[in-house]
C-alpha positions, 0 to 999 in steps of 0.5 A, a space after each residue: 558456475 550456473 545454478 542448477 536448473 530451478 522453476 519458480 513462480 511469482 504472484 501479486 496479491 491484495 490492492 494493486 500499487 505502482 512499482 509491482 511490474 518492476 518486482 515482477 521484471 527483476 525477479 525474471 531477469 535475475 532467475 533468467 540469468 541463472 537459467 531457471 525458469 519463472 512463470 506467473 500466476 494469474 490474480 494471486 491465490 486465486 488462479 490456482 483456484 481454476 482448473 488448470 491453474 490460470 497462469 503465464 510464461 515470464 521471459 525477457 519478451 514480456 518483462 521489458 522496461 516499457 512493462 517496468 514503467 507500467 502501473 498495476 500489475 500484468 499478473 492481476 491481483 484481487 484483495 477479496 476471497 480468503 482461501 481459509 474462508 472462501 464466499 460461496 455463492 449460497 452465502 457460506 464459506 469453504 477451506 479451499 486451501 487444499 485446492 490451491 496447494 494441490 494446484 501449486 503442485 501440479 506446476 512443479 515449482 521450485 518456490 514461490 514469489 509472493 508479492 503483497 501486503 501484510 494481509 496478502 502475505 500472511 495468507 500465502 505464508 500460511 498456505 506454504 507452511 501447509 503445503 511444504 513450499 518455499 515462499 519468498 514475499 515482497 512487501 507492498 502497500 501504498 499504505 506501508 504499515 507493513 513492519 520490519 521494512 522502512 519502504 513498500 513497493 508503492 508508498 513513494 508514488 502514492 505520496 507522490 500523487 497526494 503531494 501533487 494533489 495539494 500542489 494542485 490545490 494551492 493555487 485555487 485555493 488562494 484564488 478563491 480565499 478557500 479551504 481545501 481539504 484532501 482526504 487520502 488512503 492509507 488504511 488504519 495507518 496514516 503514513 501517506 497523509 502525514 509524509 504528503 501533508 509535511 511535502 506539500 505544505 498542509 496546514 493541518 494533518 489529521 491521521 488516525 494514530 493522533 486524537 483530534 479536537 475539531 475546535 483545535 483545527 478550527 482554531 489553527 485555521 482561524 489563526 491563519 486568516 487572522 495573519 493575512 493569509 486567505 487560503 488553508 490546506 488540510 489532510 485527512 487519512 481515510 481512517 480517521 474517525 469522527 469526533 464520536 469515534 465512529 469510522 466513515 465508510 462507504 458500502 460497496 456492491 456486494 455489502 462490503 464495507 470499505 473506509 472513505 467519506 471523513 473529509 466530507 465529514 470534517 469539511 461540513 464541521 471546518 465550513 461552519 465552526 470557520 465560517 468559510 467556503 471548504 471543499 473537499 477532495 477525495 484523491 481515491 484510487 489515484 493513488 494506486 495508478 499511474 507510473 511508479 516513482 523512480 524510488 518505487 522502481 529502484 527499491 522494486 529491483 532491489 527486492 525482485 533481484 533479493 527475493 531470487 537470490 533467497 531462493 538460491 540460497 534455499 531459504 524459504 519463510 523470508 521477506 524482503 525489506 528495506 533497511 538503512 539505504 539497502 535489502 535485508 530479509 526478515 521471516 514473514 511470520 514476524 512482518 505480519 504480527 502487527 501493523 506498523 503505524 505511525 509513531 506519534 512521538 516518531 521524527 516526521 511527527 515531531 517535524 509536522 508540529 515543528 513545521 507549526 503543523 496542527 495535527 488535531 491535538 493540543 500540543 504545540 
């Protein structure tokens, strides 16, 4: 028997990530299949903020597997605009909540498919509670320091990219008798640096959850060349401070602040403790584009097919996760407490210093 008829909406909010356009196509097709209708908002929160809401049918036409192997998302996203906090042009900020609550309503939604970070998730689970409508998240991050899922939507191709990179890297590097350094994102998290680093053969993984010592590093360095070999690989998560304990950013237009620039930092202290020719590479956005991994898609149907069927079953507050090879749920409000980082006594770190890996400290 066929569910009754429901219509539901989806979103995608925060920093875009391979793998969102495949939520967004199973969580159609599945609804599709129950006769319900689905439609899109347009730039998370945000498309509710106009008047009328900015939004986009769903049905199979536009949901194919060309759409699936698309990077970005075809609904748009932003990370920027706290609805609680909003930035007015006069340099203030407005609760603008209750516009986005009214706007949701007038779509006469079922519930909601909320697809984003834990920043993301947070916001739209607050919005639901205020205004009394089922919310369904899907967790994505390329940083995956979301907890209570072993995997975000756009981890895998972003660790992906990164081990590419240093694949890259190797050969001029030997050619070259050089340094390379390559500097990742991954937020306050160090997730991509060290799952890349340990695929792609770095030497030394620096990551924010360790402390480092840079005459550590150079010495490892030194040991290297001293065994006969004329190359060395080095990752560093983009949250990694300097040795003063200061973090690197770049100031973006607007005055917003964002991490980047520490590999320019530790590749000028690498040059000259080691005395050897070091170039840095900053991998950037990079990381965010292209087409997802078949992990990101297959973990991304997954979850789009589960984040239907909750609504189904009339739960609302949940997100989906990813646990022992399948999909769970989990209340939202938990997922977000805190950030998960990396566990510095945790299996891939122990691997990295079993690897012979320095990870910037003094232990072997």
């Amino acid at each position: 028997m066929p569910s009754p008829a429901k219509r539901i909406a989806i979103l995608t909010s925060g920093g875009d990530c391979a793998g969102l356009n495949a939520v967004i196509r199973a969580a159609v097709l599945r609804a599709m299949a129950l006769g319900w209708e689905v439609i899109g908002i347009m730039d998370g929160a945000h498309g509710l903020l106009s008047r009328p809401p900015r939004t986009m049918p769903l049905h199979a036409e536009n949901v194919d597997t060309v759409m699936m192997r698309q990077g970005g998302t075809i609904l748009g996203t932003t990370n920027k605009g706290d609805p609680f906090a909003y930035p007015m042009p006069n340099g203030t900020t407005k609760d603008r909540s209750g516009e986005i609550i009214e706007a949701f309503r007038t779509l006469v939604c079922d519930a909601l498919i909320g697809i984003g970070g834990d920043g993301s998730l947070a916001i739209l689970h607050r919005l639901a509670q205020q205004g009394g409508f089922p919310l369904i998240g899907v967790p994505k991050t390329i940083d995956n320091d979301l907890s209570m899922t072993e995997s975000s939507i756009g981890f895998d191709t972003a660790v992906a990219v990164a081990t590419e990179a240093l694949d890259r890297l190797q050969p001029t590097a030997a050619s070259h008798d050089r340094i390379m350094l390559l500097e990742v994102m991954g937020r306050d998290a160090g997730h991509i640096a060290l799952s890349a680093g340990i695929a792609g053969g770095a030497d030394v993984i620096l990551i924010p959850e360790i402390p480092y010592d840079i005459k550590n590093v150079a010495a490892h360095i030194k040991n290297i060349h001293q065994r006969g070999r004329n190359f060395a690989l080095i990752v560093v998560s983009e949250a990694v401070r300097t040795q003063d304990g200061v973090p690197v950013t770049n100031t973006l237009y607007g005055g917003e602040k964002r991490l980047g620039g520490i590999g320019h930092v530790i590749g000028a202290q690498i040059a000259e403790l080691c005395q050897a020719e070091t170039r840095v590479t900053v991998l950037g956005h990079v990381q965010r584009g292209g087409q997802p991994s078949a992990s990101d898609r297959l973990v991304a149907a997954a979850f789009g097919v589960h984040a239907v069927e909750l609504i189904r079953e009339g739960k609302a507050g949940r997100m989906v996760a990813w646990s022992n090879r399948g999909v769970i749920d989990v209340p939202i409000a938990e997922a977000v407490k805190q950030p998960q980082q990396v566990d510095p006594k945790g299996s891939l770190v122990k691997t990295a210093r079993g690897l012979g890996i320095c990870l910037g400290d003094s232990v072997q």
